[in-house]
VOGU-3710 file (C-alpha; in Angstrom, 3 decimals, decimal comma):
1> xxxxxxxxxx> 20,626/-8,232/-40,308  23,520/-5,914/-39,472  20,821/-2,787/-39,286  19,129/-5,012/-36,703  21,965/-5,826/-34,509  23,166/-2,221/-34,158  19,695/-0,999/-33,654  19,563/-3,818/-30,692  22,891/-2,855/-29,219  21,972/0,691/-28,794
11> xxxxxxxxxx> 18,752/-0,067/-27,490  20,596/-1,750/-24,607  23,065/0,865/-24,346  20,217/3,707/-23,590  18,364/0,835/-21,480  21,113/0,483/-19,470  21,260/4,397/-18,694  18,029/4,035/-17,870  18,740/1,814/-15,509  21,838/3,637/-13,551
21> xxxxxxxxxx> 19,592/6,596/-13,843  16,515/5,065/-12,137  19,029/2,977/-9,148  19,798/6,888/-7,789  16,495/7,964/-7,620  13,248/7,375/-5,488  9,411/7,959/-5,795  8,297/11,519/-5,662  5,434/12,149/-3,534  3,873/15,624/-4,412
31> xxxxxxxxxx> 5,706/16,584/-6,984  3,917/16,496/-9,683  -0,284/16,325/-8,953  -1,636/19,016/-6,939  -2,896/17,516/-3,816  -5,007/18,257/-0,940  -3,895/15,827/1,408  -1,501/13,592/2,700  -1,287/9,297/1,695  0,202/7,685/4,832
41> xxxxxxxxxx> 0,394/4,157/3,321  0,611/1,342/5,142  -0,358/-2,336/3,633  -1,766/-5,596/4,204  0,554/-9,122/2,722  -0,469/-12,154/1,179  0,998/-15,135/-0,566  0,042/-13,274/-4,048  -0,744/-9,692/-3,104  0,522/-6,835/-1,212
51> xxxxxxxxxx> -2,104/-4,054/-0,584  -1,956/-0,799/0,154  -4,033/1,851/1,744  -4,165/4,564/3,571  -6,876/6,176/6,520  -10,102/5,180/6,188  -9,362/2,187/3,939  -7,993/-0,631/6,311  -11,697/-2,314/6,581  -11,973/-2,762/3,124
61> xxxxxxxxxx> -8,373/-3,486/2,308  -9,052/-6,655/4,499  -12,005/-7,626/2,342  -10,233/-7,169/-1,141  -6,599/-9,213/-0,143  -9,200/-11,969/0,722  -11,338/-11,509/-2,449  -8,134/-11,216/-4,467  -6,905/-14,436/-2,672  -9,700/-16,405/-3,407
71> xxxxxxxxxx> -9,945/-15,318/-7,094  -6,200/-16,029/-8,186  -6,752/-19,388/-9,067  -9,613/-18,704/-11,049  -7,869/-16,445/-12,853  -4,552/-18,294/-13,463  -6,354/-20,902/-14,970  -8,335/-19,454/-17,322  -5,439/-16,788/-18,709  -3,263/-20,241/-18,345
81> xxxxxxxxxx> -0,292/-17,921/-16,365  0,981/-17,488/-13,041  2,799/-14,718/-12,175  6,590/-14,705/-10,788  6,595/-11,301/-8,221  3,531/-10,553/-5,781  1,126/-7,982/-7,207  1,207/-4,859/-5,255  -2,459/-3,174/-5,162  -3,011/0,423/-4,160
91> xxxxxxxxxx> -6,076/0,897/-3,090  -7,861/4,812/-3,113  -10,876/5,597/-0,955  -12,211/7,562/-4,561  -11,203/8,653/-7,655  -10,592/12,274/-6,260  -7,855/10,208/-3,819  -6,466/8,274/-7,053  -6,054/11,785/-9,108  -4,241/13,166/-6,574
101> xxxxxxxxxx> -1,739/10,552/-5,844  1,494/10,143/-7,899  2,397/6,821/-7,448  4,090/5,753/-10,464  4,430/9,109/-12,113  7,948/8,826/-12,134  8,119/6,392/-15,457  11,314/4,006/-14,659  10,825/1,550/-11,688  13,965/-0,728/-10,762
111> xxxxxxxxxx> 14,471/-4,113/-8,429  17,692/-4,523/-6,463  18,750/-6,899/-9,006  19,644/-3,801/-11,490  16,984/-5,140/-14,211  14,608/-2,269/-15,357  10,537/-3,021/-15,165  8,566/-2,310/-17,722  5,570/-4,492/-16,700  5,196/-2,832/-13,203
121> xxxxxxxxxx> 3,881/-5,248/-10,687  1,436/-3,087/-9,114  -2,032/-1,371/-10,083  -4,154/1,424/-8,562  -7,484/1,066/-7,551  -10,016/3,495/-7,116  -13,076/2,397/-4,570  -15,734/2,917/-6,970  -18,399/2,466/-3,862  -19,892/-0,724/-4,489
131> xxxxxxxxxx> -18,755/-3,998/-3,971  -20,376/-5,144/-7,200  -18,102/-2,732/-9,004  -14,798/-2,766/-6,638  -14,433/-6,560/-7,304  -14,907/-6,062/-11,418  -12,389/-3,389/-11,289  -9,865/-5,867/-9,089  -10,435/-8,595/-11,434  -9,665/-6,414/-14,446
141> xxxxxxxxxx> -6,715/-5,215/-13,644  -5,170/-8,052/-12,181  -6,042/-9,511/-15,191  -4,652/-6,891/-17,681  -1,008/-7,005/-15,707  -0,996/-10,495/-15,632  -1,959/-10,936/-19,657  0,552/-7,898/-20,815  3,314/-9,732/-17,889  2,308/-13,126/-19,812
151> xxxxxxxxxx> 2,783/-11,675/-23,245  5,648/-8,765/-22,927  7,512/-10,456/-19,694  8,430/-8,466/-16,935  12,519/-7,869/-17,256  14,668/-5,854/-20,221  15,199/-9,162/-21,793  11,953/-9,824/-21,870  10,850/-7,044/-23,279  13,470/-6,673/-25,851
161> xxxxxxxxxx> 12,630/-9,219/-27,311  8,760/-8,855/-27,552  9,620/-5,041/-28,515  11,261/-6,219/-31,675  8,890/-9,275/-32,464  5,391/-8,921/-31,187  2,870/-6,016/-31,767  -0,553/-7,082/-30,583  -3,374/-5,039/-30,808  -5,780/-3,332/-27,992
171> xxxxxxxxxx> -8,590/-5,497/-28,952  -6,560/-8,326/-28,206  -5,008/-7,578/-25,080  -7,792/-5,142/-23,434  -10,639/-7,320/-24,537  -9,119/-10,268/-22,747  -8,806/-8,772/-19,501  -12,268/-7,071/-19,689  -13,844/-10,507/-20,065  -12,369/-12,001/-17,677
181> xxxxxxxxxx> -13,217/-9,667/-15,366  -16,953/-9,186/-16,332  -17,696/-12,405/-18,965  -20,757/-10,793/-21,214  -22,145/-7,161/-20,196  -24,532/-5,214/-21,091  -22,255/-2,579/-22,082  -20,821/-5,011/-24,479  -23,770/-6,286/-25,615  -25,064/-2,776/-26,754
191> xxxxxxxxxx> -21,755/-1,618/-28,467  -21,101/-5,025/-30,558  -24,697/-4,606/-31,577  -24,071/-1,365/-33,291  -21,011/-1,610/-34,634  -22,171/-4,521/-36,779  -24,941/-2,750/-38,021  -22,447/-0,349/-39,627  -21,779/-0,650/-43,236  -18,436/-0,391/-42,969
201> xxxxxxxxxx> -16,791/-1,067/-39,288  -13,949/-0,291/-38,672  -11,326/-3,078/-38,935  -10,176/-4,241/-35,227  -7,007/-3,514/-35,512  -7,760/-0,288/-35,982  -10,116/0,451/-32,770  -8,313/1,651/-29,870  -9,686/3,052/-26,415  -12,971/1,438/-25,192
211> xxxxxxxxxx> -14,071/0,435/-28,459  -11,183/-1,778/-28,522  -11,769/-3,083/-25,225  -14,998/-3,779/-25,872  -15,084/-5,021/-28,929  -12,373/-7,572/-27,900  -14,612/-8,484/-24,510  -17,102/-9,562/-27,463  -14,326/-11,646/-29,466  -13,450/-13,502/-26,428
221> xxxxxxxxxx> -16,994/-14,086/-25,494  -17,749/-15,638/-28,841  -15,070/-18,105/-28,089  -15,721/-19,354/-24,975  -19,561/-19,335/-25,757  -18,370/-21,396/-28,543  -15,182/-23,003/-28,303  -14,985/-23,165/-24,403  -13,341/-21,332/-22,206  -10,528/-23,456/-22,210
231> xxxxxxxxxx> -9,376/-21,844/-25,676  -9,019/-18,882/-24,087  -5,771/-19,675/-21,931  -4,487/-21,490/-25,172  -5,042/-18,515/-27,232  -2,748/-16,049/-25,429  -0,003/-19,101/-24,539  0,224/-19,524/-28,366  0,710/-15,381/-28,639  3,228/-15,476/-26,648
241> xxxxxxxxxx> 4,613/-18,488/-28,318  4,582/-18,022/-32,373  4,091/-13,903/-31,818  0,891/-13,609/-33,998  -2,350/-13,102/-32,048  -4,241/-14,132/-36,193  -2,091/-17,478/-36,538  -2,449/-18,560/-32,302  -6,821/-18,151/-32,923  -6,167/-20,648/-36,435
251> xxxxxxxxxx> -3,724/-23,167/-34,570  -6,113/-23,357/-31,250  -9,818/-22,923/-33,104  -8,818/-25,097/-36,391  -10,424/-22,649/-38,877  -9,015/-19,689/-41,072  -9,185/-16,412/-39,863  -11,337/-15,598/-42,433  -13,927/-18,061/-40,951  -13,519/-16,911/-37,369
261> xxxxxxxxxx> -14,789/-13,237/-38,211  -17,156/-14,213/-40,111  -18,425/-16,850/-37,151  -17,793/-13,972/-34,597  -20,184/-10,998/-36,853  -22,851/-13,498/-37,264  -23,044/-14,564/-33,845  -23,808/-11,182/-32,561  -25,969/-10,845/-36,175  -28,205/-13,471/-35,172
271> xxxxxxxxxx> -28,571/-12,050/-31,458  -29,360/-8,310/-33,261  -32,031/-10,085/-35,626  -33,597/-11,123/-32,201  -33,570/-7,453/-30,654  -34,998/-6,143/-33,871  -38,226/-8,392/-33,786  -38,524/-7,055/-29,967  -37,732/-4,018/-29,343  -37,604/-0,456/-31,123
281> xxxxxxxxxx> -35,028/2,021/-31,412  -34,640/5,231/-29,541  -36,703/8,306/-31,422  -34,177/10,665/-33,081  -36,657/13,543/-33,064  -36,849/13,662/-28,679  -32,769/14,131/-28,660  -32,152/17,249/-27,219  -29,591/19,638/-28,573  -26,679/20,253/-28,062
291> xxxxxxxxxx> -26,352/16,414/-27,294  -28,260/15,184/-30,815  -25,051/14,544/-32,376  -22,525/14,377/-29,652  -18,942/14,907/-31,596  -16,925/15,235/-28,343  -18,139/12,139/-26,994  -19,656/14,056/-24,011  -20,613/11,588/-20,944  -24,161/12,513/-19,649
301> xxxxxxxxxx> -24,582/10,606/-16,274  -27,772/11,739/-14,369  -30,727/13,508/-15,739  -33,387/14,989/-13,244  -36,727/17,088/-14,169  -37,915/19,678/-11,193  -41,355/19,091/-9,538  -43,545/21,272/-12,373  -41,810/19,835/-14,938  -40,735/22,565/-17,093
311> xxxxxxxxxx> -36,758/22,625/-16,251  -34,309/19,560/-16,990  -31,234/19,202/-15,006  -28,921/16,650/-16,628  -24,917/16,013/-15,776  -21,898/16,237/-18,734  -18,243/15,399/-18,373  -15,816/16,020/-20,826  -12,635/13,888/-19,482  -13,011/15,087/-16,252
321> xxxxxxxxxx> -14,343/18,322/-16,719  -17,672/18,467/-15,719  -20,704/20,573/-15,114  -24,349/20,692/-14,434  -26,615/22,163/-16,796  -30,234/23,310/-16,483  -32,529/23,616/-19,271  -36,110/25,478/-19,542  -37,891/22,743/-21,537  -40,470/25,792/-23,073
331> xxxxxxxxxx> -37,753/27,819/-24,567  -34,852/25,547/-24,874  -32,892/27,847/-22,904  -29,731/26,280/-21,366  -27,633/27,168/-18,486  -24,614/26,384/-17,242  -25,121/26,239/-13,307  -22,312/24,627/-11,803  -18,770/23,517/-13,747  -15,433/22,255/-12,311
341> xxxxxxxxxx> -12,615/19,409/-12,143  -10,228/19,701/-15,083  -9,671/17,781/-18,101  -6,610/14,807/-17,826  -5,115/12,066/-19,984  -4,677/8,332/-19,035  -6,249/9,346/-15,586  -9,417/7,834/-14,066  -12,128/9,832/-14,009  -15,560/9,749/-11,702
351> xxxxxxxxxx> -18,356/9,983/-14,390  -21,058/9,397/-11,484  -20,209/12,838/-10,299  -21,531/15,382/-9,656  -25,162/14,193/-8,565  -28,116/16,200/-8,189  -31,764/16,451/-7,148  -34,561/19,325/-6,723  -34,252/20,218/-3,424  -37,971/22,436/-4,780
361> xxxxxxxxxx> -39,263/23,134/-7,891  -36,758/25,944/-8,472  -33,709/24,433/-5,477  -31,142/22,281/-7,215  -29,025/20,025/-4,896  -25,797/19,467/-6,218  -22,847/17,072/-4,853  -19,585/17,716/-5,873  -15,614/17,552/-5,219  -14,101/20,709/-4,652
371> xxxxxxxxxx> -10,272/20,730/-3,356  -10,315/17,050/-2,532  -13,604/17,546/-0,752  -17,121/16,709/-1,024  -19,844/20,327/-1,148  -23,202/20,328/-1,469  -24,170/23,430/-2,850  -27,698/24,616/-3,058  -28,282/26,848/-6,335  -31,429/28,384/-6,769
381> xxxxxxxxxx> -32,066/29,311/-10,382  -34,309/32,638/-9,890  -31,546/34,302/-7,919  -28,724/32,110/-9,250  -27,354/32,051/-5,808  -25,220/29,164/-4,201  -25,717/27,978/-0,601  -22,220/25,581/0,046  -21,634/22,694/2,675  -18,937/20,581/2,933
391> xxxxxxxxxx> -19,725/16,952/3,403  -16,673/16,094/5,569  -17,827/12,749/6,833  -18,160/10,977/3,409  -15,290/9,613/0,654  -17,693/9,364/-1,606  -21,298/9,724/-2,174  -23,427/7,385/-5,052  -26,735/9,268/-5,352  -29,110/11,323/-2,903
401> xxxxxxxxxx> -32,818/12,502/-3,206  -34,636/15,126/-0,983  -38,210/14,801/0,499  -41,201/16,541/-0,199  -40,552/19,369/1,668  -36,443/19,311/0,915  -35,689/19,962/4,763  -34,656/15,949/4,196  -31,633/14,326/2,316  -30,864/10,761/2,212
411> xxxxxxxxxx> -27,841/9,963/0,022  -26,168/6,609/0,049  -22,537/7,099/0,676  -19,078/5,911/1,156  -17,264/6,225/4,593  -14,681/3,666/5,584  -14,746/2,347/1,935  -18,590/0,670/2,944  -20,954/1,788/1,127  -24,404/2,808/3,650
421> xxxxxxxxxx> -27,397/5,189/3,624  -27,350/8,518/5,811  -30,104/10,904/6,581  -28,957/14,748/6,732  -30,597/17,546/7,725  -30,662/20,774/5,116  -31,220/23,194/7,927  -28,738/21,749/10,509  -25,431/20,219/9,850  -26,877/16,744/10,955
431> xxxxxxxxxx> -26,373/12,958/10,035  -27,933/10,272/10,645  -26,893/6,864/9,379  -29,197/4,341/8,717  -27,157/1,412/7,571  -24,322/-0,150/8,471  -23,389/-3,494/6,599  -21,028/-4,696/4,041  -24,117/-4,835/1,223  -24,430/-1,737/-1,069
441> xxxxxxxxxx> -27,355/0,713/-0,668  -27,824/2,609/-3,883  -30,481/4,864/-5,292  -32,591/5,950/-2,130  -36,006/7,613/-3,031  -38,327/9,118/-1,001  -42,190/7,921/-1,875  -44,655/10,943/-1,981  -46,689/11,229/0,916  -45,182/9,187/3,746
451> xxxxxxxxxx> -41,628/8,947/5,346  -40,828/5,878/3,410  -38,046/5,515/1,122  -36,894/3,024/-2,040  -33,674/2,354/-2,403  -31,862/-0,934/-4,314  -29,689/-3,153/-2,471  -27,751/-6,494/-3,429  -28,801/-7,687/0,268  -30,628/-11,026/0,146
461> xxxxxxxxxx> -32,142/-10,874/4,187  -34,806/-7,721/4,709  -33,015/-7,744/8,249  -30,891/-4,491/8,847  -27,295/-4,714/9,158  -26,982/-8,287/8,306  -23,679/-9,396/9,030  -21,904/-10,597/6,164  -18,610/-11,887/6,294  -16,669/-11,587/3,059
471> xxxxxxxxxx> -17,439/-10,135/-1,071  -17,977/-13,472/-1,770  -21,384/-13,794/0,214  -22,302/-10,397/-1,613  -24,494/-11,211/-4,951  -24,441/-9,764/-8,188  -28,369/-9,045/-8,074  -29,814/-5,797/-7,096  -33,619/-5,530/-5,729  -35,467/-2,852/-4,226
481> xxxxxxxxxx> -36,797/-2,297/-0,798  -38,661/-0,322/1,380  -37,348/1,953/4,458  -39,812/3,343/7,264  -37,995/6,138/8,604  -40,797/5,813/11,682  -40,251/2,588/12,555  -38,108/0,849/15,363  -38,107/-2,591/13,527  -34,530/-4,041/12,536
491> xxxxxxxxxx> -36,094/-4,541/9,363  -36,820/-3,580/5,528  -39,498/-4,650/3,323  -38,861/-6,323/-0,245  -40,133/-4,914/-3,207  -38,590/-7,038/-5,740  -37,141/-10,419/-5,930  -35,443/-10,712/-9,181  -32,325/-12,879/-10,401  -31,454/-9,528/-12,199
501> xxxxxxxxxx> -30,203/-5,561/-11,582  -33,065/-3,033/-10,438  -32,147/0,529/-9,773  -32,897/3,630/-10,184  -36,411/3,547/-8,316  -39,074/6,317/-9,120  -41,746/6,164/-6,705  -45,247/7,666/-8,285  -47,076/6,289/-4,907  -46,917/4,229/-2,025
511> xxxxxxxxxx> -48,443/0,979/-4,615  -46,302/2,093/-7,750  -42,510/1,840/-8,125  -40,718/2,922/-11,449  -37,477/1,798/-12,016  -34,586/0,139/-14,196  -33,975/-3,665/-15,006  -31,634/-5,795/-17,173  -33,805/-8,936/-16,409  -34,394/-9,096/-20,479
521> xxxxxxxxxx> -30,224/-8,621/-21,168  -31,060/-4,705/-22,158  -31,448/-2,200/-19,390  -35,089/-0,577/-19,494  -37,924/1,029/-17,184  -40,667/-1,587/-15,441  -42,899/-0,669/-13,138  -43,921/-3,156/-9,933  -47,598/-2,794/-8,135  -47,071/-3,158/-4,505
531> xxxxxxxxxx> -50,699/-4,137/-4,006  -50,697/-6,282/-6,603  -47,267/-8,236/-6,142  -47,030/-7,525/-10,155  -44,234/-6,314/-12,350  -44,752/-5,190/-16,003  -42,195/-4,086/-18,509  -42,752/-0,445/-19,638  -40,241/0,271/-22,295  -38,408/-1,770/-24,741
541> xxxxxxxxxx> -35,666/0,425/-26,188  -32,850/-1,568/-28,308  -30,379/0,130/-25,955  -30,256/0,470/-22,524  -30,978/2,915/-20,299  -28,645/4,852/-18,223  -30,990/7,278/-16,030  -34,078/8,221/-16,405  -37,039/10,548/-14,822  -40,558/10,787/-15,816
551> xxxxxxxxxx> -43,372/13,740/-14,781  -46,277/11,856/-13,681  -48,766/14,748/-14,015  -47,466/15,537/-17,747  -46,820/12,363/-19,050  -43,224/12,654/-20,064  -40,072/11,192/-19,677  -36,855/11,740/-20,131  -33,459/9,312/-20,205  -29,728/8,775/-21,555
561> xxxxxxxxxx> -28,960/6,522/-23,619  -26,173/5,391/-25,374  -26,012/4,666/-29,333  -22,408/4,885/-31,607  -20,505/4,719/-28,639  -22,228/8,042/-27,733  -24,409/9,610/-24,969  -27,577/10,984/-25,766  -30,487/12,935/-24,163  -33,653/12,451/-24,722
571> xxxxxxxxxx> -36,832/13,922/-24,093  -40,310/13,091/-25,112  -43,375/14,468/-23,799  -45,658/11,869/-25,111  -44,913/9,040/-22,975  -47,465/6,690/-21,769  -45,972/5,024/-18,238  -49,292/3,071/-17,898  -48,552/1,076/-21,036  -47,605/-2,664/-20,838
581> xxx> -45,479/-4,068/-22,925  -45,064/-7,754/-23,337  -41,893/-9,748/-24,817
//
């Protein structure tokens, strides 16, 4: 007891320094992060949230306070906890913006009340370029400060005494906030499914990173599938309560621990036995090397085959450095065409850059950030020669694709912190833009032979620049439609009309459309007859798709996907696209 005491006293003692030492000193701007440009802040108020941003993010800064506004309820009664301080949001127009920026670098944070922080009351944001994805992100993070304010408290007292008494694990804390930001996903869906298929998984307690988060996400989701929601805000007021995350689960639930795991693995057994009877696993034997086994955990992104079909182009990124790396699919030859961006810890990195498409059968178009600022550089392999252009107009951009005759770009990109599609010109520094709504506009794609594009939108009106008022009359579903560049018409043409996600659209003709759907809960390619009004499922892989590109005259395709908490290429040159395949 008297160990404990002294250890407590001098605890507060160096808190206390702490404290004097952080009162004399102020935020460093610059110091630390090299930077390319200047954050003029200014910020937006609200009874619960203060946020921040800077040029070129005061449109959407107006749409998130009000999103985050009309969410806090929802989320103070399931987590069962309101906070005491306004949440201060700082919102980036990218993640290039948010690696720049050091805000909160500086470790110690102080009120005028002299009582150290360690549960800042702020979070960083990076516009990920969707709305879809910019309100998950919000709702995660507001939830993760608000359950680690709930369960650590916000002052030195606080935290003294949860310091001493309460050592919760990642699954626990991480997984909470990631469900109640996304419920089930399919991200979660495909990592729970594997790791119970292990022998011997690791125990939970053990996991840390994503596979903590995730595998929490599925603990919570087995309870409120379950036990109801309800539990959920119980759960963590118990925690925070008794200290012991184990005993809080056997007060609320009324079982052992014991018979909660075993309820939780056989609730995602039972969904796996179902998967099995359906659908097949990937082919080990089309992996290509050097991603068959994967040991760094590389992330592979985007994966693109030139018009003959005999070079691969495929994305890796290897926290945060990344490159682009061409491979002749007759000799296996690989080669590194463009790298950059540097490798950081407990930063956010972009994994959807760079992008890339065949500008020609031996033109790759790559989009990339370079110095805080978008380039798209124009490597031809035969000479190995780079063309750059800087892409001032754009924070971000998603995804692009070139015509026929690559004189054409259309990328769908991020200016303002909206997310719209924009025409450019490869011989003149020229943009068009050819949306301008609150909806995103993802994954345009020229069809062969006309000057039509595909693209997928969450829009639910085929009218042009719709106007929509607020995130909340922005869906979660994602269809495709069709985009005369010719016409004069104020409107699109709908290709789909599913209650589910479709991206990704290959176009073989102006009738067929190729393309990527979660409408059976695992992400895989259909195909849709425009003639016909018809869709038909084409592959049923146990785990879902990432990208995916297929050669049409060769009859090959070739995809990521993710198995073991691990990216993998693929490439098989025996695919039948024709095929039908019915669940």
């Amino acid at each position: 007891m008297g160990r404990i005491l002294r250890l407590g006293a001098l605890f507060i003692l160096l808190a206390q320094g702490m404290v004097l030492g952080q009162q004399m000193t102020q935020e460093k701007f610059g110091r630390n992060r090299i930077q390319y440009k200047e954050f003029k802040w200014r910020y937006l108020s609200s009874d619960n949230f203060d946020v921040y941003f800077y040029d070129g993010g005061g449109k959407i800064a107006k749409e998130v306070i009000e999103y985050l506004e009309n969410e806090f309820d929802r989320l103070t009664d399931m987590i069962d906890y309101p906070p005491y301080s306004k949440t201060k949001v700082f919102l980036y127009n990218s993640v290039s913006d948010l690696q720049q920026s050091n805000v909160g670098i500086n470790e110690g944070t102080f009120t005028p009340g002299g009582e150290t922080q360690f549960v800042k009351p702020y979070i960083e944001i990076a516009n990920p370029g969707s709305v879809e994805a910019l309100k998950e992100e919000l709702i995660y993070k507001v939830a993760s400060l608000m359950v680690n304010e709930m369960l650590f408290g916000g002052n030195l007292k606080d935290m003294f005494q949860s310091a001493i008494l309460l050592n919760l694990p990642a699954w626990f804390i991480n997984g909470a906030s990631l469900y109640v930001a996304r419920g089930w996903s399919i991200e979660m869906d495909d990592y729970i499914r594997d790791y119970i298929n292990v022998k011997r998984p690791q125990k939970l307690n053990r996991l840390n990173g994503q596979e903590a988060a995730l595998a929490g996400q599925s603990v919570w989701n087995f309870i409120a599938q379950k036990y109801g929601k309800s539990n959920i805000g119980n759960i963590l007021n118990y925690t925070r309560i008794i200290r012991n995350e184990e005993k809080s689960i056997t007060i609320t639930l009324g079982i052992t621990i014991e018979q909660f795991l075993y309820e939780w693995q056989n609730f995602y057994i039972d969904i796996d036995r179902q998967v099995d009877e359906n659908y097949v696993a990937s082919d080990k034997e089309t992996r290509l090397e050097p991603s068959k086994k994967n040991r760094r955990a590389i992330i592979h992104e985007h994966v693109k085959l030139n018009q003959t079909g005999t070079k691969l182009a495929f994305t890796k990124n290897n926290n945060g450095r990344y490159g682009v790396v061409v491979r002749d699919l007759n000799s296996g030859k690989e080669t590194d065409v463009l790298t950059g961006g540097y490798k950081v810890i407990n930063q956010e990195i972009d994994y959807n850059m760079p992008i890339m498409d065949w500008a020609n059968d031996s033109t790759l178009g790559i989009i990339h950030a370079k110095r805080g600022m978008l380039t798209l550089t124009l490597y031809d392999i035969n000479t190995q020669s780079k063309l750059p252009r800087k892409l001032r107009r754009f924070d971000q951009v998603k995804s692009m694709d070139f015509s026929e005759n690559g004189r054409l770009l259309i990328v769908s990109g991020v200016v303002n912190g909206r997310n719209d599609l924009f025409l450019l010109s490869t011989r003149r520094d020229r943009t068009k833009r050819l949306t301008n709504d609150l909806h995103d506009d993802l994954y345009p794609a020229f069809v062969p032979g006309t000057n039509t594009f595909v693209f997928s939108s969450n829009r639910v009106s085929d009218t042009l620049n719709a106007k929509v008022e607020s995130f909340e009359d922005i869906g979660n579903n994602m269809n495709l439609f069709f985009f005369n560049l010719d016409t004069t018409k104020n409107l699109l043409k709908r290709v789909t009309n599913t209650v589910s996600v479709d991206t990704r659209p290959i176009p073989r003709n102006a009738d067929r459309i190729y393309y990527l759907s979660d409408q059976k809960g695992i992400r895989n390619v259909f195909s849709y007859s425009i003639s016909e009004g018809v869709y038909e499922q084409v592959t049923n892989y146990e785990h879902s798709i990432k990208s995916f590109d297929i050669d049409f005259s060769k009859g090959a395709i070739t995809y990521i996907s993710n198995a073991s908490g691990r990216d993998y290429i693929y490439y098989d040159e025996n695919f039948d696209y024709q095929r039908q395949i019915l669940l």
